[in-house]
LOLUMGU-387918 format. One line per 5 residues: number of its first residue (from 1); their letters; for each residue x, y negated, z of N, C-alpha, C, O. Coordinates in Angstrom, 3 decimals. Atoms other than C-alpha are relative to their C-alpha. Example, Ala and Ser with C-alpha at 12.3 -4.5 7.8 and 13.67 -1.06 7.14 Angstrom:
BEGIN
1	as	0.890,1.190,0.000,12.300,4.500,7.800,0.900,-1.200,0.000,1.936,-1.181,0.665  -0.820,1.190,-0.060,13.670,1.060,7.140,-0.770,-1.090,0.730,-0.261,-2.198,0.899
//
This chain:
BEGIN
1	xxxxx	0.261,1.079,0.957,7.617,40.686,146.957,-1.421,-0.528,0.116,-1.871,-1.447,-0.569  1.644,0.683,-0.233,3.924,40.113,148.197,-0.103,-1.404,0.763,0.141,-1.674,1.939  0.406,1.175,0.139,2.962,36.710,147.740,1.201,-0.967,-0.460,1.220,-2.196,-0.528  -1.103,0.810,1.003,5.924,35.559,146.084,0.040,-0.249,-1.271,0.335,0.608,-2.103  -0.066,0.735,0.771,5.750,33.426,143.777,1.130,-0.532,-1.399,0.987,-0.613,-2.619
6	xxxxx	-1.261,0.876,0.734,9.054,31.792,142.423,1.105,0.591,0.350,1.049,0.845,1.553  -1.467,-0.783,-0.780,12.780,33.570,142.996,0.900,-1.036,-0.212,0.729,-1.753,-1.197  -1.002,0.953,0.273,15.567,31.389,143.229,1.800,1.196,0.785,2.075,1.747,1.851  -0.975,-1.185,-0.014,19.144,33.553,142.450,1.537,-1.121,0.329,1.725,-2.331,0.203  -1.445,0.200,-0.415,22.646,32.928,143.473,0.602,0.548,-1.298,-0.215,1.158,-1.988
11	xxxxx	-0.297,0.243,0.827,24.888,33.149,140.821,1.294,1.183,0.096,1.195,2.373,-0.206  -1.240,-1.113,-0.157,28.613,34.751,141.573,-0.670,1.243,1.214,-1.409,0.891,2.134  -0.010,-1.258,-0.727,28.315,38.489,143.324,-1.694,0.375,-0.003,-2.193,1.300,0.637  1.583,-0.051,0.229,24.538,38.264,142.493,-0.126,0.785,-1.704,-0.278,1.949,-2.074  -0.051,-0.535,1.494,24.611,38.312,138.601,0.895,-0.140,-0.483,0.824,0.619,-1.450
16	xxxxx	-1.423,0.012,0.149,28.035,37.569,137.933,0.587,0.824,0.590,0.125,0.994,1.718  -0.720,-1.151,-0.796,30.467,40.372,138.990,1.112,-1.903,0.183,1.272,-2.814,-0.630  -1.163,0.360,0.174,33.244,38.301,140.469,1.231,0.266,1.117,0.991,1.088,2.002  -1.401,-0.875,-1.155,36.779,38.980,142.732,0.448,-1.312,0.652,0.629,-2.139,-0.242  -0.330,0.916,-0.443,37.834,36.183,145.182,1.201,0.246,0.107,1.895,-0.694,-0.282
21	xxxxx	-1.530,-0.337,-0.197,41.193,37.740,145.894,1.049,0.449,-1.301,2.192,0.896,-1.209  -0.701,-0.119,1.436,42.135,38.026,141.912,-0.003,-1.426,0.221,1.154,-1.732,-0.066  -0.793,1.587,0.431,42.297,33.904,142.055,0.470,-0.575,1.466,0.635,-1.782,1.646  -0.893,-0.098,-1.156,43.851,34.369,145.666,1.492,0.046,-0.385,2.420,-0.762,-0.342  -1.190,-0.933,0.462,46.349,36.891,144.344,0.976,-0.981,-1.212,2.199,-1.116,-1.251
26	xxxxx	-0.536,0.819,1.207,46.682,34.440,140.904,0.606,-1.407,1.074,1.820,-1.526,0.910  -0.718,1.398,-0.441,47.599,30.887,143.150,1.013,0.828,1.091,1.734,-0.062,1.542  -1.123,-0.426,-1.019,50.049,33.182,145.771,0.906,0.171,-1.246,1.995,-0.321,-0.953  -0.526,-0.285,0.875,51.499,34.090,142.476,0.596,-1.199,-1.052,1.456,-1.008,-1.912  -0.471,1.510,0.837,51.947,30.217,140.855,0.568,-0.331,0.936,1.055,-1.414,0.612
31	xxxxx	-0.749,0.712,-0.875,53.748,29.538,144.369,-0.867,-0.707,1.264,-0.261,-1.302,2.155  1.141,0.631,-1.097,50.473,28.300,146.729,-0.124,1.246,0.994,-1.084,1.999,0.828  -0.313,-0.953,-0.811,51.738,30.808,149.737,-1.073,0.450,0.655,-1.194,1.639,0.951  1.167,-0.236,-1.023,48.427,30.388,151.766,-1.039,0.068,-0.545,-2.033,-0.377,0.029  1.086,-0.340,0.772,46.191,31.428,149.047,-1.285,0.224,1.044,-2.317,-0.435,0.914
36	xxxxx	1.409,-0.424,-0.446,43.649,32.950,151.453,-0.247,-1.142,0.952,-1.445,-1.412,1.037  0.067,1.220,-0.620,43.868,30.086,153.521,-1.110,-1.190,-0.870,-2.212,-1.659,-0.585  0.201,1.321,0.799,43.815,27.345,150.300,-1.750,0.132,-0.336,-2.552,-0.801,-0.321  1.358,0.140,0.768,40.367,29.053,148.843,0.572,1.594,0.224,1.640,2.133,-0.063  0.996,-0.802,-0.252,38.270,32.091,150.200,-1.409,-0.054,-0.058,-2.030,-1.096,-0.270
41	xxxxx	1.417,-0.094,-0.070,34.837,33.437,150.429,-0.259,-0.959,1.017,-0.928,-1.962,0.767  0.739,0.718,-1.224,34.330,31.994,153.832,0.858,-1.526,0.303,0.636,-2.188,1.317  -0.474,1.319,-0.573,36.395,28.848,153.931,0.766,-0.389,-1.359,1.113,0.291,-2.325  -0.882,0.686,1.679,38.137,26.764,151.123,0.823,-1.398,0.279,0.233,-2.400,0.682  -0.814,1.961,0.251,40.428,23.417,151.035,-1.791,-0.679,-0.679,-2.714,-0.123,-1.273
46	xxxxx	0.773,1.271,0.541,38.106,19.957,150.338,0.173,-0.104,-1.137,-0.840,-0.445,-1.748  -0.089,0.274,1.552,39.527,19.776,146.867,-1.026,1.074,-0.764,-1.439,0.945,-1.916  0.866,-0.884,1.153,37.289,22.937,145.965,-1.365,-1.014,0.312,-2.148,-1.506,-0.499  1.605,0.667,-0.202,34.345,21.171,147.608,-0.723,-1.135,-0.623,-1.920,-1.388,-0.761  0.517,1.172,0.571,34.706,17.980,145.926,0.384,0.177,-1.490,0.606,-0.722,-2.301
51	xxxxx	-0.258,-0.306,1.718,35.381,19.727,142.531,-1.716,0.897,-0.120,-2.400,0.732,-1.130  1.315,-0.366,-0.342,32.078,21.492,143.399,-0.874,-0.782,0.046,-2.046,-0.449,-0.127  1.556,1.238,-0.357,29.942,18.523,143.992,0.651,-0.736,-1.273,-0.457,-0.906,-1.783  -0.401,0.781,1.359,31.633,16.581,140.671,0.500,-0.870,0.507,0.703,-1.764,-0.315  -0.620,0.894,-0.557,33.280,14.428,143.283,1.579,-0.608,-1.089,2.073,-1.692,-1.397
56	xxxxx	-1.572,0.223,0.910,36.686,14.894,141.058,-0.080,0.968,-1.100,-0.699,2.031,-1.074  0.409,-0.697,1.390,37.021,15.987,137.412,1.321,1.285,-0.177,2.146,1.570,0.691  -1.247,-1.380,-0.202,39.468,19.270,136.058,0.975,-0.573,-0.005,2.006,-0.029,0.390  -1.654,0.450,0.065,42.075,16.580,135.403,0.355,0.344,1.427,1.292,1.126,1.586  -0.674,0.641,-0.847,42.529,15.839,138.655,-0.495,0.722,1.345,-0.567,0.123,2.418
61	xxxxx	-0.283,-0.835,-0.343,41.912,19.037,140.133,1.593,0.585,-0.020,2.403,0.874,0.861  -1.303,-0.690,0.232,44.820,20.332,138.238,1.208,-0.520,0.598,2.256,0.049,0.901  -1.766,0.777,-0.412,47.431,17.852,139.352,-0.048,-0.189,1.561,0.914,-0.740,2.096  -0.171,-0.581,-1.527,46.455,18.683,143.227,0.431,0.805,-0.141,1.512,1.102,0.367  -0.674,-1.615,-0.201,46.801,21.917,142.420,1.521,-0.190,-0.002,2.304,0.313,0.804
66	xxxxx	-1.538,0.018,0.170,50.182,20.839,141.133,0.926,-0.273,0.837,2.129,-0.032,0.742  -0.381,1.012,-1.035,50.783,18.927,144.028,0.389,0.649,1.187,1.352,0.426,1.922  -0.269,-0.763,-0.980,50.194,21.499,146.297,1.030,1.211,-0.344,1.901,1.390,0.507  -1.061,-0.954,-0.041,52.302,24.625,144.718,1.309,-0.527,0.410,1.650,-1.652,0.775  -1.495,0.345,-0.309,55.942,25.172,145.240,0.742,0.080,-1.191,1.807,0.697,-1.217
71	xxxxx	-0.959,0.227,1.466,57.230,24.521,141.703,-1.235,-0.012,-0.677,-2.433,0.063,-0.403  0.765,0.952,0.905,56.334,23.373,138.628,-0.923,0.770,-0.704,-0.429,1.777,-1.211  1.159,-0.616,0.468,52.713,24.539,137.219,-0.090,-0.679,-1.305,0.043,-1.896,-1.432  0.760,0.515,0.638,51.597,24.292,134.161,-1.850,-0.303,-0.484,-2.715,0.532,-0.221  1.459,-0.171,0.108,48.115,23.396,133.156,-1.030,1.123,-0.242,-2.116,1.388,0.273
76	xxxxx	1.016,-1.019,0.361,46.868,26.140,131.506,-0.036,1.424,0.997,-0.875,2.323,1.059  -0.342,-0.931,-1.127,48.349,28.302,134.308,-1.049,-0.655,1.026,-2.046,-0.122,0.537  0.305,0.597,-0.852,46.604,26.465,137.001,-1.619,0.307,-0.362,-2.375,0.655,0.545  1.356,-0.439,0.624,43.216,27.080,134.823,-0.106,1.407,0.269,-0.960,1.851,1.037  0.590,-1.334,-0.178,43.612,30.763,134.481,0.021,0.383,1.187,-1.101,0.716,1.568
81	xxxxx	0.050,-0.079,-1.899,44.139,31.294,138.099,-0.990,-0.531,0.479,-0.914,-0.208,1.665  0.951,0.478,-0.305,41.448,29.776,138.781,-1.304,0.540,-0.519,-2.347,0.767,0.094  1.324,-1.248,1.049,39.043,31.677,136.272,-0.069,1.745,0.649,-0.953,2.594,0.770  -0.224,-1.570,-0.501,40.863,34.889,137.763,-1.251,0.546,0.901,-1.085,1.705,1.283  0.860,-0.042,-0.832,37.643,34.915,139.867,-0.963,0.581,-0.496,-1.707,1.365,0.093
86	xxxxx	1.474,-0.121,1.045,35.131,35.205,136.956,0.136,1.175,-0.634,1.234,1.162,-1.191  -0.015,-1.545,0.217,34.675,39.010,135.894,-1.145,0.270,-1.279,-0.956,-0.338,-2.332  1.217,-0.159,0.946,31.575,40.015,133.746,-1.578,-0.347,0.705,-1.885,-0.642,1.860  1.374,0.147,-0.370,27.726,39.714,133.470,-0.569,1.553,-0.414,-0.901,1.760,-1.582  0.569,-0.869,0.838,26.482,43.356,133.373,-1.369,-0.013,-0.654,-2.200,-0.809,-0.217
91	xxxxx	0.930,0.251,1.121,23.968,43.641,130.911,-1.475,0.341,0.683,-2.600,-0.030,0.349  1.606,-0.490,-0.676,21.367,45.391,133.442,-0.989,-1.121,0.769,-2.211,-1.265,0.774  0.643,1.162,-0.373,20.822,42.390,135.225,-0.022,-1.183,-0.686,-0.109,-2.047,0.186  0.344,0.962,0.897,20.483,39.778,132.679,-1.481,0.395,-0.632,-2.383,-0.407,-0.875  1.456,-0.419,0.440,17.514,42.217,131.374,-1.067,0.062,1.526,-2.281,0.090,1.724
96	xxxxx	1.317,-0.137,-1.491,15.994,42.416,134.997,-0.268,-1.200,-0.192,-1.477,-1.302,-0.402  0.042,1.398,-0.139,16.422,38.427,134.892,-1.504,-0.038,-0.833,-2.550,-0.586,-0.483  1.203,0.500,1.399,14.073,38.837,131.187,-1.254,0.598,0.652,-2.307,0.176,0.174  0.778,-0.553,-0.649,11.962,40.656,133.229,-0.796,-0.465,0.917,-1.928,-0.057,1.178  0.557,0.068,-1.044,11.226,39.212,135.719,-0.991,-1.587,-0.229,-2.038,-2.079,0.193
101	xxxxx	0.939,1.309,0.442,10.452,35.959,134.078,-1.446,0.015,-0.997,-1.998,-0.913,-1.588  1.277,0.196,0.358,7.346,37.388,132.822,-0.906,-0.286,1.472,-2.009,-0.830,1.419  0.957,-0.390,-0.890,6.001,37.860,136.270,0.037,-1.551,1.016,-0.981,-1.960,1.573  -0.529,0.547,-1.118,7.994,35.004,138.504,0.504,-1.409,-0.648,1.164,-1.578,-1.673  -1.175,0.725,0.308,9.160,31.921,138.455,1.241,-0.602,0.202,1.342,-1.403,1.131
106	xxxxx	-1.654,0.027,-0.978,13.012,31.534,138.931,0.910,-0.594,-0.361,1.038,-0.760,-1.574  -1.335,0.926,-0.090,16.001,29.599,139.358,1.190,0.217,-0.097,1.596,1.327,0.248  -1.332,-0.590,-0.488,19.405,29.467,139.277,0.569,-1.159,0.863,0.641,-2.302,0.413  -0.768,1.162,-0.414,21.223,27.543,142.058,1.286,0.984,0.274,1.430,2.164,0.594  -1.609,-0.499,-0.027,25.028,27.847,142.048,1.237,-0.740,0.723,1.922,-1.483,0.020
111	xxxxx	-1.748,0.515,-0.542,28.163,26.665,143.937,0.790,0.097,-0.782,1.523,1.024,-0.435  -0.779,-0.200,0.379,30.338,26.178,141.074,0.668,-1.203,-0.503,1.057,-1.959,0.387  -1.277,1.010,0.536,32.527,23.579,138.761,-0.369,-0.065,-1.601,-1.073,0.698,-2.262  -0.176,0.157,1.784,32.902,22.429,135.068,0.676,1.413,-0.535,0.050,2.177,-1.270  -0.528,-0.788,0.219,35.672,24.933,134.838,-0.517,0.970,-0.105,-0.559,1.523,-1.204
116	xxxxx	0.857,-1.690,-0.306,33.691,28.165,136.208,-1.473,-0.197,-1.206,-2.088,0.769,-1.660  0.752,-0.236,1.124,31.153,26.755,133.555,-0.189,0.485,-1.203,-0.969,1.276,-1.734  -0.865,-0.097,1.269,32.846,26.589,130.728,0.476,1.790,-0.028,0.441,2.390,-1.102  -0.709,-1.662,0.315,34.293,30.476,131.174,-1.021,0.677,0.176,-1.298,1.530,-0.668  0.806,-0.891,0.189,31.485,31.824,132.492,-0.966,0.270,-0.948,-1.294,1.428,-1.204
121	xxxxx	0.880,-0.052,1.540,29.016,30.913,129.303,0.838,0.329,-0.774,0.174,0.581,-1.779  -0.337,-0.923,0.779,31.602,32.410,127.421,0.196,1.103,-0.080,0.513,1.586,-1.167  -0.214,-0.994,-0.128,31.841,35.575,129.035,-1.593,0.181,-0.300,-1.836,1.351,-0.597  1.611,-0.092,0.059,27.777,35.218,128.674,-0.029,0.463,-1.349,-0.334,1.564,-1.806  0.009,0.225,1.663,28.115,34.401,125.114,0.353,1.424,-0.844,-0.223,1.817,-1.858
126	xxxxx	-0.526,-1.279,0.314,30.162,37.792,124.704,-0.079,0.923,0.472,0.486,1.996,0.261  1.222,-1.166,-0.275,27.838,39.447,126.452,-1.073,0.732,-0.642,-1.212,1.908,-0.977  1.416,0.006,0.835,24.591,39.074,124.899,0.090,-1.211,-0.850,-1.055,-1.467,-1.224  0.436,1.141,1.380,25.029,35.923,122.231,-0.231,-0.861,0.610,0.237,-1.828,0.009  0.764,1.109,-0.203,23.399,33.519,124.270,0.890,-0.694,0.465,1.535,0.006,1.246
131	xxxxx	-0.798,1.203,-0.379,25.613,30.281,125.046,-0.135,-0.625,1.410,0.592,-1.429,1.992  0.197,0.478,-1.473,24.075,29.818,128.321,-0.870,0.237,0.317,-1.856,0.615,-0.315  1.554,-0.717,-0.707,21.907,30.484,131.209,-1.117,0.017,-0.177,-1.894,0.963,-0.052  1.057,0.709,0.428,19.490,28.475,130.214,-1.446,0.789,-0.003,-2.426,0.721,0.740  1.027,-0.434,0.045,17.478,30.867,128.409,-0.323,0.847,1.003,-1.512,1.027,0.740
136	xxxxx	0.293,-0.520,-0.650,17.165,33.133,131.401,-0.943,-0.323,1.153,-1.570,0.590,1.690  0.694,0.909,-1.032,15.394,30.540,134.018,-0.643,-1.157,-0.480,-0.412,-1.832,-1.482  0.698,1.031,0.650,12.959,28.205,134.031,0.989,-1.696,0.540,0.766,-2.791,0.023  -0.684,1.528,-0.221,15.529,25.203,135.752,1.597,0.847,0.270,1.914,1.990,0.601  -1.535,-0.935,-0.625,19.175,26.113,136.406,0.605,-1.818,1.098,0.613,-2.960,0.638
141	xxxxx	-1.220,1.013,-0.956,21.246,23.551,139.334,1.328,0.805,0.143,1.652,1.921,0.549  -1.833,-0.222,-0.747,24.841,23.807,139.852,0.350,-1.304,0.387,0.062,-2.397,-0.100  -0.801,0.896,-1.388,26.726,21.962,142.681,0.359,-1.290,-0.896,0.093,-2.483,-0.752  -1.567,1.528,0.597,29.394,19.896,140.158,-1.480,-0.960,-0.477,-1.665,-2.101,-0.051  1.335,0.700,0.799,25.818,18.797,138.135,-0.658,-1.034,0.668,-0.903,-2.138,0.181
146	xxxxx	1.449,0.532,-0.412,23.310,17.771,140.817,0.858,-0.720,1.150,0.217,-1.526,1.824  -0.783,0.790,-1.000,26.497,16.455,143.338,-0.341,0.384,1.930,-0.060,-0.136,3.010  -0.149,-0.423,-1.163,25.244,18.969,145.726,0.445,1.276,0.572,0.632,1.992,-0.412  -0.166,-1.210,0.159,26.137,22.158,147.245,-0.607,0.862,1.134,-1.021,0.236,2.110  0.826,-0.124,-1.042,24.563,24.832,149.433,1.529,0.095,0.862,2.649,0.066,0.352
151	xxxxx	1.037,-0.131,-0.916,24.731,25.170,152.567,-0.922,-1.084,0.185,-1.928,-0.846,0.853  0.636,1.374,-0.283,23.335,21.591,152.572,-1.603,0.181,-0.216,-1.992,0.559,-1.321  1.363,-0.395,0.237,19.521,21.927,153.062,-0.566,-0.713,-1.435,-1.474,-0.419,-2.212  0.867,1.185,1.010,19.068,18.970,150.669,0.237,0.823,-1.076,-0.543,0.508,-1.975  0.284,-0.005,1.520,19.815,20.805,147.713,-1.186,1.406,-0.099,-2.071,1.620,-0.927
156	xxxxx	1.700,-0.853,-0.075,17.310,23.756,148.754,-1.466,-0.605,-0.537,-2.250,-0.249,-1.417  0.982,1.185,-0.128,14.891,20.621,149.538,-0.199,-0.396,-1.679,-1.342,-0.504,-2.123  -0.073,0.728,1.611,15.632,19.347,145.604,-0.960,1.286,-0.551,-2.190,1.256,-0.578  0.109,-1.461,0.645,15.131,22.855,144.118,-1.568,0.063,-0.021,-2.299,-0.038,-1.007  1.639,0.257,-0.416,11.544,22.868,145.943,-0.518,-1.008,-0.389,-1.535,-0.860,-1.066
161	xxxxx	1.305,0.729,0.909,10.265,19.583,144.945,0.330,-0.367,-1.124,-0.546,-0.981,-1.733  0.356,0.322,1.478,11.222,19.047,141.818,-0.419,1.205,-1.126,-0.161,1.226,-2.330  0.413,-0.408,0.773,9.516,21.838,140.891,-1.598,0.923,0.581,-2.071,2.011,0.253  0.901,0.211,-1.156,6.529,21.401,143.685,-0.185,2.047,0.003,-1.243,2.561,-0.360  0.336,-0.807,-0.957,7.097,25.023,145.064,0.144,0.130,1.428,1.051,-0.486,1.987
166	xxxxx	0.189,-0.243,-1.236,6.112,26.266,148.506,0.501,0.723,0.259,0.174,1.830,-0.169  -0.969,-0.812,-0.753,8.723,27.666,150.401,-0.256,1.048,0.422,0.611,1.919,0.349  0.469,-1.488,-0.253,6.525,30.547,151.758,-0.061,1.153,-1.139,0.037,2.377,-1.053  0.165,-0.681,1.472,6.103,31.537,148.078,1.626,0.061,-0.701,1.811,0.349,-1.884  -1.219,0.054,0.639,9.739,31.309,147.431,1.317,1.029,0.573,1.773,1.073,1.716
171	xxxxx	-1.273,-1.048,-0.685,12.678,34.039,147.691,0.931,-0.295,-0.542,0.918,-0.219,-1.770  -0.886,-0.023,0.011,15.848,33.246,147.915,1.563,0.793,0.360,1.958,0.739,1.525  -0.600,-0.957,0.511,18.919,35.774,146.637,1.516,-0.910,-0.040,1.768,-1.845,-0.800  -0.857,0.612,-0.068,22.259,34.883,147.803,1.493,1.019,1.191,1.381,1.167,2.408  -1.285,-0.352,-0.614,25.827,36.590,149.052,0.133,-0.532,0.947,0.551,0.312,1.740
176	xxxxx	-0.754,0.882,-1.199,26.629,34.295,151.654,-0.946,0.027,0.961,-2.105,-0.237,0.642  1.172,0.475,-0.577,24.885,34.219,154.735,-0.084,-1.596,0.996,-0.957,-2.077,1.719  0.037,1.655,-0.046,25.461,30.740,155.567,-1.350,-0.838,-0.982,-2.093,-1.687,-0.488  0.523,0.303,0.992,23.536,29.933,152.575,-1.308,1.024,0.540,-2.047,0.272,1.175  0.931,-0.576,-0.203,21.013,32.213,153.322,-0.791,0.022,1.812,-1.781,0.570,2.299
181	xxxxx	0.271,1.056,-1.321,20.590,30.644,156.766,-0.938,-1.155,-0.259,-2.137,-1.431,-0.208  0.658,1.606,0.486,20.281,27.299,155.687,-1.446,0.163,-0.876,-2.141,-0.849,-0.778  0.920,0.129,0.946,17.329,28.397,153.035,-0.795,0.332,0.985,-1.701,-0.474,1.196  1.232,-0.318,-0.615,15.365,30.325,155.562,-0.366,-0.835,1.512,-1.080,-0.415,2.423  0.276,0.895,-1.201,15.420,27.363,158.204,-1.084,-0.659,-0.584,-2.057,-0.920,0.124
186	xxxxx	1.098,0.696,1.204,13.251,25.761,155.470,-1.627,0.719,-0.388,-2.557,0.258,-1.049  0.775,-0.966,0.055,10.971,28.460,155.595,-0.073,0.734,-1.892,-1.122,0.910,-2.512  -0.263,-0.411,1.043,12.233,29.828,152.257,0.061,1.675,0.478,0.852,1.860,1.402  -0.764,-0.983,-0.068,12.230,33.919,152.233,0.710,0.356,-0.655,0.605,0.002,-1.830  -1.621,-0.328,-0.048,15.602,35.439,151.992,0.268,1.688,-0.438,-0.530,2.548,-0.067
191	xxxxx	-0.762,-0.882,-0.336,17.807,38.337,151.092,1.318,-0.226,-0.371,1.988,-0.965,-1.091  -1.700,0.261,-0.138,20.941,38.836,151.683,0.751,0.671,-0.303,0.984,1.591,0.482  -0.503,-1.049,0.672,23.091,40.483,149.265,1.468,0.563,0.222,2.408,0.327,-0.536  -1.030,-0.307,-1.020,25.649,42.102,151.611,1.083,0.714,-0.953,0.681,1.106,-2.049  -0.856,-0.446,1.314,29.315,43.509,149.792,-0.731,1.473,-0.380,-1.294,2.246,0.396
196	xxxxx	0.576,-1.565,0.594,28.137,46.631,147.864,-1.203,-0.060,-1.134,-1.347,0.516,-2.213  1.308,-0.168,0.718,24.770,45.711,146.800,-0.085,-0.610,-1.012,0.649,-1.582,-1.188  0.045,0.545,1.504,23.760,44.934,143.371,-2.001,-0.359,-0.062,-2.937,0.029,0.637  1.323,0.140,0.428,20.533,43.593,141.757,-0.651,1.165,-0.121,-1.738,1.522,0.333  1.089,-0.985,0.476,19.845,46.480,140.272,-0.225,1.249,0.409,-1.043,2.020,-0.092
201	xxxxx	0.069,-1.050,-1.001,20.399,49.040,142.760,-0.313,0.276,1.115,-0.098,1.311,1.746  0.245,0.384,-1.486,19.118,47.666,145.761,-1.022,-1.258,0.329,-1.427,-1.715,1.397  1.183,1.072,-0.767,16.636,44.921,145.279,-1.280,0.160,-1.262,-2.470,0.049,-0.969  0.393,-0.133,1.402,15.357,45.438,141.465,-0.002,1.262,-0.473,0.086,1.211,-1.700  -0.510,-1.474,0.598,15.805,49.305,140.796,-1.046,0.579,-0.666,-2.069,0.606,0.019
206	xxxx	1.236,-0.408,0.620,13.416,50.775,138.396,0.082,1.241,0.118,1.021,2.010,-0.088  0.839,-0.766,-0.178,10.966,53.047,139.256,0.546,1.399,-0.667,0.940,1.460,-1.832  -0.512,-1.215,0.673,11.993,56.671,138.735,-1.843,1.179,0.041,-2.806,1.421,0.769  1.350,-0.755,0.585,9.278,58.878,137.085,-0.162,1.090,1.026,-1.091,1.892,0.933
//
């Protein structure tokens, strides 16, 4: 952490627990056969991408979705399957987060949707009380919001000047290494939070007496 400045965090498998193959398992299960195909970690259909950038709203998500199963979906089905992804916030890393924002200053950028908004500030909410990320960071971006998503350098590029930090001074905390590519071409430093590892056991772990 010497000479770092500012952290900028990834969002799902970072501080969010979440399962890609529970809203796999949920659309093979509404009739969408090629679940791992339609939407995975490493590859996804265009409809997630442009529900990700705010290209298209949940209406009109849902009635692809509908479009694509093999019988008839209903809405609220088509929602929870889609949430099936979103798990908890354990409580250890939300306090590392409070933590850290005495020392650092940090971000949240996210790859997500209206939908994944909406559920995840309520699993927040019924976490710890608080209604949203907000209070945890000093700026928060998500994809559907700002109309961008990573890997795209530009929204790294955003992140940095609109909040004039220097990329040498900046660490960036992210699951994917695509994403964690793209940041350190920028000269952003990086880690890369490979399956297993947690905040608080492997990058954040407090000091044992």
């Amino acid at each position: 952490m010497e000479g770092i400045k500012n952290i900028i965090f990834d969002l799902g498998a970072v501080i969010l627990n979440i399962d890609y193959q529970a809203t796999q398992k949920a659309f093979e299960n509404l009739g969408i056969s090629d679940g791992n195909e339609f939407y995975s970690k490493q590859k996804q259909d265009t409809l997630f991408d442009e529900l990700e950038t705010g290209k298209i709203d949940e209406a009109e998500f849902v009635k692809r979705i509908q479009a694509h199963a093999n019988q008839p979906l209903q809405y609220n089905e088509i929602i929870d399957a889609w949430n099936a992804i979103i798990l908890d916030f354990p409580l250890r890393r939300l306090q590392i987060l409070q933590q850290l924002q005495l020392h650092f200053n940090i971000f949240l950028l996210s790859n997500t949707n209206e939908i994944h908004e909406r559920e995840f500030n309520k699993r927040l909410q019924s976490t710890c009380g608080y209604p949203s990320l907000a209070v945890f960071f000093d700026k928060i971006y998500l994809s559907h919001r700002v109309g961008l998503r990573k890997p795209d350098p530009a929204i790294f590029e955003k992140v940095l000047k609109d909040n004039h930090l220097q990329a040498h001074e900046t660490l960036f905390i992210d699951d994917s290494l695509q994403h964690i590519e793209s940041a350190a071409k920028l000269g952003i430093q990086t880690i890369h939070m490979k399956d297993g590892m947690t905040m608080e056991e492997n990058i954040f772990k407090a000091k044992s007496n």
